[in-house]
MARVEXZA-656281 format. One record per residue (C-alpha): residue number from 1; residue in three letters; z negated, x negated, y. Coordinates in nm, 3 decimals. Each point is the difference from the previous one (the first is absolute). Last residue first. Example, Ala and Ser with C-alpha at 12.3 -4.5 7.8 and 13.67 -1.06 7.14 Angstrom:
2
<rec pos="2" code="SER" pz="-0.714" px="-1.367" py="-0.106"/>
<rec pos="1" code="ALA" pz="-0.066" px="0.137" py="-0.344"/>
END
This chain:
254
<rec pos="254" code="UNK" pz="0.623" px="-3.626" py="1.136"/>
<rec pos="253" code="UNK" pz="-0.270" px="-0.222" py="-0.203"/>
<rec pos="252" code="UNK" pz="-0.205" px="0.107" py="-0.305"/>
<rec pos="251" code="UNK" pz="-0.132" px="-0.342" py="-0.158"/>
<rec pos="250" code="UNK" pz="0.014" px="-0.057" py="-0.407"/>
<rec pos="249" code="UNK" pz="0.368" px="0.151" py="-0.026"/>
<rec pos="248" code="UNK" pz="0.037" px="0.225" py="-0.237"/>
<rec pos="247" code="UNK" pz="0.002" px="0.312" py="0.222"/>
<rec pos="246" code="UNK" pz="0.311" px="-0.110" py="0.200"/>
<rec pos="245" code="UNK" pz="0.251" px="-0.068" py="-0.268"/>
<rec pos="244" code="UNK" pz="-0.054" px="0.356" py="-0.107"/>
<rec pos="243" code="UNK" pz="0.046" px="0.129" py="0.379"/>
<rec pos="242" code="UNK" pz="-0.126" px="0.154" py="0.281"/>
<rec pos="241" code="UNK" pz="0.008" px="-0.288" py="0.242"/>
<rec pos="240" code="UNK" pz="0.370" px="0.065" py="0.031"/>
<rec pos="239" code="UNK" pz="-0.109" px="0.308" py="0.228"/>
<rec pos="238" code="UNK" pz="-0.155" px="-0.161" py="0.214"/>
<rec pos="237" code="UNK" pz="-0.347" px="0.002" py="0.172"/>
<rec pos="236" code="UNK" pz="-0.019" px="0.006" py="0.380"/>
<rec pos="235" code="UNK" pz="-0.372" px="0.083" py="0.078"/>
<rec pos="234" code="UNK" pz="0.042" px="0.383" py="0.089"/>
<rec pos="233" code="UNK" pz="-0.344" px="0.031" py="-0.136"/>
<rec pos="232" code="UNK" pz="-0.297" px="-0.186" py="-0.149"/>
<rec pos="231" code="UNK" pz="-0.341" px="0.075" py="-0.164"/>
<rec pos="230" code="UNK" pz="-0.288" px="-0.184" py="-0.104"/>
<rec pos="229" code="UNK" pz="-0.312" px="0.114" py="-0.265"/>
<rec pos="228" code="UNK" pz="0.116" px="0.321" py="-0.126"/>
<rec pos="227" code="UNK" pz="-0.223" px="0.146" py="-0.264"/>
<rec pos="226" code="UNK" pz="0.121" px="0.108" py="-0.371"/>
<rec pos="225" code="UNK" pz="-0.224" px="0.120" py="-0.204"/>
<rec pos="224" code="UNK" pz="0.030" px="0.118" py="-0.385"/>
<rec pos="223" code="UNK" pz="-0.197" px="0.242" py="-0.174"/>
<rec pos="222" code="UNK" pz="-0.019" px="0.018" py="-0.340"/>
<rec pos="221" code="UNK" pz="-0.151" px="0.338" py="-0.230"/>
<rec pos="220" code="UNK" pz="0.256" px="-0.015" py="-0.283"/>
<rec pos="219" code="UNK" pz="0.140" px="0.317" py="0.035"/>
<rec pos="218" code="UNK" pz="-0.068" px="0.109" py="0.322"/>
<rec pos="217" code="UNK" pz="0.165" px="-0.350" py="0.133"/>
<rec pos="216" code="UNK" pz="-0.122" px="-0.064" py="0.338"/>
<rec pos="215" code="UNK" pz="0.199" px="-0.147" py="0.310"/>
<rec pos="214" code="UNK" pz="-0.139" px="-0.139" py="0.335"/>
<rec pos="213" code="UNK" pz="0.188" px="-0.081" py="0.276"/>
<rec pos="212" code="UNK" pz="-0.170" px="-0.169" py="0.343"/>
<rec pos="211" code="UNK" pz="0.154" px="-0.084" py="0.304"/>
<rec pos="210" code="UNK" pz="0.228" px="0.296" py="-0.010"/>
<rec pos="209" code="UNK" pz="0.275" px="-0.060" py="0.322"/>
<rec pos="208" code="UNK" pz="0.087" px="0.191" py="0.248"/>
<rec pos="207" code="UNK" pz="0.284" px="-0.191" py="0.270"/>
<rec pos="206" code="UNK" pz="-0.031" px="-0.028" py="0.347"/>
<rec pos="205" code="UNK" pz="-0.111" px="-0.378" py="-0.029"/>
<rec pos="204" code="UNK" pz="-0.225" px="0.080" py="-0.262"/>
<rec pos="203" code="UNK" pz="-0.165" px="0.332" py="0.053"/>
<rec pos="202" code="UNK" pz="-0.312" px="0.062" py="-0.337"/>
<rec pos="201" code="UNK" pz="-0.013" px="0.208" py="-0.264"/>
<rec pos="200" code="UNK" pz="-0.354" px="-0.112" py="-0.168"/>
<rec pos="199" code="UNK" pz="0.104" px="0.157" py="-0.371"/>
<rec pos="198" code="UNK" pz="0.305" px="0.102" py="-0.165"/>
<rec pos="197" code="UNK" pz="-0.094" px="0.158" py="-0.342"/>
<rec pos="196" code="UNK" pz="0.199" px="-0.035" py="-0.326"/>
<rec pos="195" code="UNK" pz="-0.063" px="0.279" py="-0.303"/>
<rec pos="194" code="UNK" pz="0.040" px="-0.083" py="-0.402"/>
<rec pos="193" code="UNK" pz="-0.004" px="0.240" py="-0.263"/>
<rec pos="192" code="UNK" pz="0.080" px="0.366" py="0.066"/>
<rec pos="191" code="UNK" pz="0.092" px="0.167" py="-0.286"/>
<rec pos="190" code="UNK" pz="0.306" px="0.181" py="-0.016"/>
<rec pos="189" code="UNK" pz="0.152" px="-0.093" py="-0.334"/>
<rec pos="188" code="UNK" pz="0.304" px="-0.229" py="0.170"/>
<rec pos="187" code="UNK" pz="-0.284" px="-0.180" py="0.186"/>
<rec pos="186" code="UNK" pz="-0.143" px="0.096" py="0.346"/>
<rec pos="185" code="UNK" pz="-0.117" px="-0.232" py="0.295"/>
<rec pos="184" code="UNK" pz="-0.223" px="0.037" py="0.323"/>
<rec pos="183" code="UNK" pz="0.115" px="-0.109" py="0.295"/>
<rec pos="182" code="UNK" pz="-0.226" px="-0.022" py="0.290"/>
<rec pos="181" code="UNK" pz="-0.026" px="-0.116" py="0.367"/>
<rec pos="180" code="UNK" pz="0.403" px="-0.001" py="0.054"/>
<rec pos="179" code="UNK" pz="0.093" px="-0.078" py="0.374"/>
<rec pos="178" code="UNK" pz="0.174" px="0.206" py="0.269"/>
<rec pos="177" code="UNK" pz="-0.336" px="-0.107" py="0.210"/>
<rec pos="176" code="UNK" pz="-0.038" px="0.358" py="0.190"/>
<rec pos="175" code="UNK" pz="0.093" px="0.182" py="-0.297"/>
<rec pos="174" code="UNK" pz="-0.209" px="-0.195" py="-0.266"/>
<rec pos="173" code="UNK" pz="0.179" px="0.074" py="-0.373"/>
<rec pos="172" code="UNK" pz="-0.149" px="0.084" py="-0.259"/>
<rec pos="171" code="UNK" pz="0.235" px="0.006" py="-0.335"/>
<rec pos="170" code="UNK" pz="0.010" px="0.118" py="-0.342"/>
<rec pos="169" code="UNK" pz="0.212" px="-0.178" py="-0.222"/>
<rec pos="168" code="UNK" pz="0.243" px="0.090" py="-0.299"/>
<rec pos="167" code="UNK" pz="0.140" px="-0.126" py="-0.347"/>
<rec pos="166" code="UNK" pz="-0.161" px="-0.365" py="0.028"/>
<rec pos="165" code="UNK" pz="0.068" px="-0.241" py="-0.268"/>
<rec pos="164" code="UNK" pz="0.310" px="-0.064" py="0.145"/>
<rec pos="163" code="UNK" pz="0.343" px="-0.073" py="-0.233"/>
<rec pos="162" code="UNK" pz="0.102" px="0.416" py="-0.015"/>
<rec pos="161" code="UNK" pz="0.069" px="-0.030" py="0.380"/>
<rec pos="160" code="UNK" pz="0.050" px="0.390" py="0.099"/>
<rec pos="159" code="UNK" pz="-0.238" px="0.010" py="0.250"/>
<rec pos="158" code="UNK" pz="-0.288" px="0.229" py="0.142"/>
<rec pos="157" code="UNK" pz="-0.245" px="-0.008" py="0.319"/>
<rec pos="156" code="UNK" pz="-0.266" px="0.261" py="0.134"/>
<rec pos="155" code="UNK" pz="-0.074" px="-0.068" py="0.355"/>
<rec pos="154" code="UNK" pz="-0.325" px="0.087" py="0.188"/>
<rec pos="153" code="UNK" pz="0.009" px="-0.068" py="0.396"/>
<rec pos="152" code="UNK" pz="-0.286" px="-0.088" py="0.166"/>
<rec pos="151" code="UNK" pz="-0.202" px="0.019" py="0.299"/>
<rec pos="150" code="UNK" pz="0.002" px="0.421" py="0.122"/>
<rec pos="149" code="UNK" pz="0.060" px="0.097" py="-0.307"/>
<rec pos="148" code="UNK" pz="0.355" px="-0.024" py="-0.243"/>
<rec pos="147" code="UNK" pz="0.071" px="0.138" py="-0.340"/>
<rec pos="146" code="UNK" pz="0.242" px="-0.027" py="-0.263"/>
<rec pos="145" code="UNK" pz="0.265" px="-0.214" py="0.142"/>
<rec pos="144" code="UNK" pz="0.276" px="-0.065" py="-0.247"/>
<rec pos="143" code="UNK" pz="0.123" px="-0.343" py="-0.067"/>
<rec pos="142" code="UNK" pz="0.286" px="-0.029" py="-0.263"/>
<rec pos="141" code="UNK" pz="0.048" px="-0.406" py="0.007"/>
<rec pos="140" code="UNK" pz="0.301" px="-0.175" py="-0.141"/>
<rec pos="139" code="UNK" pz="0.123" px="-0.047" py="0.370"/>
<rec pos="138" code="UNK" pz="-0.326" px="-0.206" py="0.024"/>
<rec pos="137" code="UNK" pz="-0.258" px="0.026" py="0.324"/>
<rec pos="136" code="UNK" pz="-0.301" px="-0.240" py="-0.146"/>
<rec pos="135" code="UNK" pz="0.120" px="-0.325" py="0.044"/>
<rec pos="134" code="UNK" pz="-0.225" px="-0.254" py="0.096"/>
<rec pos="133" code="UNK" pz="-0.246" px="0.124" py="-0.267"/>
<rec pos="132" code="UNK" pz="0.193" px="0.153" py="-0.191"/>
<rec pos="131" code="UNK" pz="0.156" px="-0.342" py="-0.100"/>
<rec pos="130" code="UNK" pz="-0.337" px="-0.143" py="-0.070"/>
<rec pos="129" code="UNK" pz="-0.058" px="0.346" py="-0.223"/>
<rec pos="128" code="UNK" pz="0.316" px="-0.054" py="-0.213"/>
<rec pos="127" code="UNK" pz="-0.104" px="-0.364" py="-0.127"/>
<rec pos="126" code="UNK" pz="-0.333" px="0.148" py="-0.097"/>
<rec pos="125" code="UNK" pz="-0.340" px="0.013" py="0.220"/>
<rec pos="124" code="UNK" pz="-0.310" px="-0.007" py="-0.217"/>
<rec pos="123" code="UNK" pz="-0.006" px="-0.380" py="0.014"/>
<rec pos="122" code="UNK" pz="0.140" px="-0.202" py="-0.313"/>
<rec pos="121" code="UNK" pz="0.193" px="-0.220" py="0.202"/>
<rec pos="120" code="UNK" pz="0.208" px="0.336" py="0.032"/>
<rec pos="119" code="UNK" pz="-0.003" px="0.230" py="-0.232"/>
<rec pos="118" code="UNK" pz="0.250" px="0.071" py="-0.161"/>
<rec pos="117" code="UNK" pz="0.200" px="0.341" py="0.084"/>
<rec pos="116" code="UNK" pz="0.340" px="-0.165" py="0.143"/>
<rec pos="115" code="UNK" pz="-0.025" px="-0.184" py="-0.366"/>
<rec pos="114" code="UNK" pz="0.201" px="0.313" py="-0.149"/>
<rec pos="113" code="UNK" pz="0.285" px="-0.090" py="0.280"/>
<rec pos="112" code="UNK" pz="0.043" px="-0.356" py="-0.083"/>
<rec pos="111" code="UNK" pz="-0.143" px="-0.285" py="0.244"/>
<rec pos="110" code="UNK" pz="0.237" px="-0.313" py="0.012"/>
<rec pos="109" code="UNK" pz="-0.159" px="-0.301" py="-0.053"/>
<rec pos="108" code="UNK" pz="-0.129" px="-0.340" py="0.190"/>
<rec pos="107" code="UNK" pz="-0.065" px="-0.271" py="-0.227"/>
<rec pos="106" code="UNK" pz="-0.204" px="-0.351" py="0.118"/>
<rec pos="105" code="UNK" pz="-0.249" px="0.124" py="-0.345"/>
<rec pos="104" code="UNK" pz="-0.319" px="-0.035" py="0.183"/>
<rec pos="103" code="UNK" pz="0.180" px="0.071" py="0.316"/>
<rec pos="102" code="UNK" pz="0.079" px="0.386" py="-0.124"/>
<rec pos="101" code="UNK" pz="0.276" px="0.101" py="0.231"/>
<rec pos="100" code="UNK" pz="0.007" px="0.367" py="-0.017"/>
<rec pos="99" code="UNK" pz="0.318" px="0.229" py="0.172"/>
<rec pos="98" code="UNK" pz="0.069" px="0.356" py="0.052"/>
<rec pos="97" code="UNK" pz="0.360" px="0.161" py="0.085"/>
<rec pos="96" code="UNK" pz="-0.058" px="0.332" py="-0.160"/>
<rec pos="95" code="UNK" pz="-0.231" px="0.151" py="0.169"/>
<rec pos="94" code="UNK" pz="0.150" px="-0.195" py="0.364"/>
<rec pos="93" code="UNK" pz="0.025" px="-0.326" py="0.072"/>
<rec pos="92" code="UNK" pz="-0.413" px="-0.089" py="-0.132"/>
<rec pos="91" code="UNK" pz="-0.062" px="-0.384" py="-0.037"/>
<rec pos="90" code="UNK" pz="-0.354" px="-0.049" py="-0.159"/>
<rec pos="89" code="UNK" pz="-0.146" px="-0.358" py="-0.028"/>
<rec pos="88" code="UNK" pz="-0.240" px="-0.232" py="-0.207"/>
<rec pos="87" code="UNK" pz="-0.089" px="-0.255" py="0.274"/>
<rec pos="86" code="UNK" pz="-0.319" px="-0.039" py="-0.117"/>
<rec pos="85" code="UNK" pz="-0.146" px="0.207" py="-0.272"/>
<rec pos="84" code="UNK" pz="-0.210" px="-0.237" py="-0.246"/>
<rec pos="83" code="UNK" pz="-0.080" px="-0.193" py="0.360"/>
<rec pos="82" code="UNK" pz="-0.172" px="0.368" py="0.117"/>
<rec pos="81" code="UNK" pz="0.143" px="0.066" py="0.231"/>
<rec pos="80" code="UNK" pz="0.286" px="-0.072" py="0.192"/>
<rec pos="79" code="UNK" pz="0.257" px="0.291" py="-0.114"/>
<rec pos="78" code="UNK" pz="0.321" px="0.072" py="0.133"/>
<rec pos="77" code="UNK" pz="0.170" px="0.325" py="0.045"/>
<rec pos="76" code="UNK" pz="0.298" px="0.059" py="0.159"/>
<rec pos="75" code="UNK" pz="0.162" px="0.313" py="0.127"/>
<rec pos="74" code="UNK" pz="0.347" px="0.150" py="0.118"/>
<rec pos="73" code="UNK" pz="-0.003" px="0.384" py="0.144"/>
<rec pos="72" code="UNK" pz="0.334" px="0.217" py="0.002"/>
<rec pos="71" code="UNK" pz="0.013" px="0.313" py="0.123"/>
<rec pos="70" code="UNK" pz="0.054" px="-0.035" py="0.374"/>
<rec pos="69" code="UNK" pz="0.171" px="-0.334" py="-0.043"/>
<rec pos="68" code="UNK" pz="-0.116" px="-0.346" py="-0.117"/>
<rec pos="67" code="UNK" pz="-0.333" px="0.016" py="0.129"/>
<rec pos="66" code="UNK" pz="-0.155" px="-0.354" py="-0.148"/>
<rec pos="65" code="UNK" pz="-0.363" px="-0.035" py="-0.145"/>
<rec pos="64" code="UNK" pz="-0.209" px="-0.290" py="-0.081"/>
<rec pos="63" code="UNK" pz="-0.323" px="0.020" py="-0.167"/>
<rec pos="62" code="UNK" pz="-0.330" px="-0.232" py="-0.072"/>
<rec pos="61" code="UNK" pz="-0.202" px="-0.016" py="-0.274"/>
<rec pos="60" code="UNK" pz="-0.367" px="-0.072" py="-0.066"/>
<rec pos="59" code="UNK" pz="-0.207" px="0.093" py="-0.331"/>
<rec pos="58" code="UNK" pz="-0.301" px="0.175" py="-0.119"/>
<rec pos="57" code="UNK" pz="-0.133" px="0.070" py="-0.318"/>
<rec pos="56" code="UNK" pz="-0.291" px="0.214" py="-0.040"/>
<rec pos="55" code="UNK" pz="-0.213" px="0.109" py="-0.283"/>
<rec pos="54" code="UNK" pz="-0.145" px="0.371" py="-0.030"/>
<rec pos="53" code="UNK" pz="0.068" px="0.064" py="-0.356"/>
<rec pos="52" code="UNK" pz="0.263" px="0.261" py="0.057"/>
<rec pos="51" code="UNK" pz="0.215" px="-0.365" py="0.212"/>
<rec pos="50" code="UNK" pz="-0.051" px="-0.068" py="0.361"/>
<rec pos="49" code="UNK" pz="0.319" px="-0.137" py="0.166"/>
<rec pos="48" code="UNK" pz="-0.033" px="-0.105" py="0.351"/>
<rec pos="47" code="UNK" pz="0.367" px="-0.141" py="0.207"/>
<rec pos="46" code="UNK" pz="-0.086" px="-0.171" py="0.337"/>
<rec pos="45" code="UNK" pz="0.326" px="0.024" py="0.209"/>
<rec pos="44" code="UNK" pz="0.244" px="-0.180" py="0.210"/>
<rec pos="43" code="UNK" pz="0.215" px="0.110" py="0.206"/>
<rec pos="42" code="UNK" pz="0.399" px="-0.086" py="0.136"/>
<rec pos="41" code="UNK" pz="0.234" px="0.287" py="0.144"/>
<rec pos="40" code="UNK" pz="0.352" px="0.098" py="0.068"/>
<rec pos="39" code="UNK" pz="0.245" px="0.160" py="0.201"/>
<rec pos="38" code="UNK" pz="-0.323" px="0.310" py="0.124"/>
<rec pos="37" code="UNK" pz="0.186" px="0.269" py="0.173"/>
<rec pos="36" code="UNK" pz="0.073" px="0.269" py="-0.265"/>
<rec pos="35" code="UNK" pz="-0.405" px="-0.069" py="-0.145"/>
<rec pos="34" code="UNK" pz="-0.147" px="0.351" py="0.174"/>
<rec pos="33" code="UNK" pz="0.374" px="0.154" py="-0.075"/>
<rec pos="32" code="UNK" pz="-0.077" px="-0.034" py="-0.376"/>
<rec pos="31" code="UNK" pz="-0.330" px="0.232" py="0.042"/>
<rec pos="30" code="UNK" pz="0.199" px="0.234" py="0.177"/>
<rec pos="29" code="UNK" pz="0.240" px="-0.006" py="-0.257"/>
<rec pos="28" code="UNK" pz="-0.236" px="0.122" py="-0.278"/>
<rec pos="27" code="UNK" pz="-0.067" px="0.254" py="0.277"/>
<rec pos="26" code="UNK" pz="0.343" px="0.141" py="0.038"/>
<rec pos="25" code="UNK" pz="0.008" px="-0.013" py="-0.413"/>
<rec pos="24" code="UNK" pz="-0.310" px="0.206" py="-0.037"/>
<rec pos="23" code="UNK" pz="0.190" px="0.299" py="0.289"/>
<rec pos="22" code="UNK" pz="-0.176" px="-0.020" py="0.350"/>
<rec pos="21" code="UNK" pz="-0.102" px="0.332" py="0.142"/>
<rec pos="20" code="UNK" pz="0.125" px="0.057" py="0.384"/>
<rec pos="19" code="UNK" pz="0.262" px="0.248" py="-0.030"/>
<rec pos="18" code="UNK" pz="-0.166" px="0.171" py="-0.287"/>
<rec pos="17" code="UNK" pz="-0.286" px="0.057" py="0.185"/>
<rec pos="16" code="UNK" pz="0.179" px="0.140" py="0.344"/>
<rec pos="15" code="UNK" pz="0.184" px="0.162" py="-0.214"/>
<rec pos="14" code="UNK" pz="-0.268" px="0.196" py="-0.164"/>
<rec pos="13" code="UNK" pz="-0.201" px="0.100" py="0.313"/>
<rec pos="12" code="UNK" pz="0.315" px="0.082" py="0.184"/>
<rec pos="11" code="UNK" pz="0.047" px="0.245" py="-0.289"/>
<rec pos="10" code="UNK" pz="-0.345" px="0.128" py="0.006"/>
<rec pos="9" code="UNK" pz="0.010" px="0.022" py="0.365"/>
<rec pos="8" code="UNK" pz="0.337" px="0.202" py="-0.030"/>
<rec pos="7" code="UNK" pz="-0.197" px="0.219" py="-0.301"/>
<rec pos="6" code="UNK" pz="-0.323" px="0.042" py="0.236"/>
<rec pos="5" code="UNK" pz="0.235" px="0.111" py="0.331"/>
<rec pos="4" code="UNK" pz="0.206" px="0.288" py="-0.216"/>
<rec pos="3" code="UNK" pz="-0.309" px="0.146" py="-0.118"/>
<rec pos="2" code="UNK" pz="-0.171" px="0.053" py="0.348"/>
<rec pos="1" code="UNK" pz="-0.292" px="-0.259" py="0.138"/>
END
């Protein structure tokens, strides 16, 4: 092969690449785009706390979740056990639209912005991770794709939200499932200390869903489960259901 064929190969080569590499934030939105048909959706989960020491909590809640538009998610959070926890529940509108009604005390209150980084129920998951957890393509979001092999892509994601406790994330992501299977979290010094994996991915009425999610704090050495027991989608839930009034009530209807 002459000179002048190697460089036009080379170039079609190159384009040819470029032309069909994904950018971090096409992907982030490829993993949005695997959720941009489900309206809503009902579950209920098995929540496992074990403690540095070794002993385990474990709890029940279920969820609720509303589509408002492409970029908007709704959530609620209720809690059936145990007794000392039920019906304590979690409204989410947005990150800084987030509700607690605390039955012990029949008051629901507003969320501030510092609290976004509580934990939550005193799990290993804070306020902030439930929401990226149905919500993981944000406009706040620099995503830049660092790698990619033949399964996975491997994002490396920055914000400019002072309030999180979380500076940047490095995420896996499964190509053929447009899913997360790892995030791993960094603090405002650069150490890495917490990481979420998204286990036993299975189809659910066309739609992939983690059946499993288990969290670890590197810094205190917990691990939290969560495992999907029952799922639901497209089931009619409204959009007025997704309200303070709502979550202090002592039986979720809609």
């Amino acid at each position: 092969m002459n000179l002048k064929k190697q460089v036009l190969l080379m170039f079609l080569t190159l384009f040819v690449i470029s032309a069909f590499s994904l950018t971090g934030q096409q992907v982030l939105d490829l993993v949005k785009d695997n959720y941009q048909n489900v309206k809503d959706e009902k579950a209920l989960f098995d929540l496992r706390m074990v403690d540095e020491k070794g002993n385990v909590q474990e709890k029940e809640f279920e969820i609720y979740m509303y589509k408002k538009s492409e970029d908007v998610v709704y959530a609620i959070i209720r809690f059936n056990k145990p007794k000392s926890d039920k019906n304590l529940t979690l409204l989410v509108k947005g990150a800084d639209n987030i509700y607690l009604y605390m039955p012990a005390f029949r008051t629901t209150k507003r969320i501030s912005g510092a609290a976004k980084n509580d934990r939550f129920a005193g799990s290993d998951f804070t306020y902030k991770d439930i929401e990226l957890v149905y919500k993981v393509s944000d406009k706040n979001y620099e995503a830049e794709l660092t790698k990619e092999d033949e399964n996975y892509y491997y994002l490396h994601i920055t914000h400019n939200d002072s309030e999180l406790d979380f500076k940047e994330l490095n995420m896996k992501v499964d190509k053929k499932l447009k899913i997360p299977v790892y995030i791993e979290f960094f603090n405002w010094q650069g150490e890495k200390y917490k990481s979420i994996t998204f286990e036993k991915i299975e189809n659910v009425k066309g739609y992939n869903v983690p059946k499993k999610i288990v969290a670890k704090n590197l810094k205190e050495n917990t691990v939290t489960e969560i495992v999907m027991k029952e799922v639901e989608f497209d089931i009619g839930i409204p959009e007025r259901f997704f309200s303070p009034v709502t979550i202090s009530k002592p039986i979720l209807r809609f």
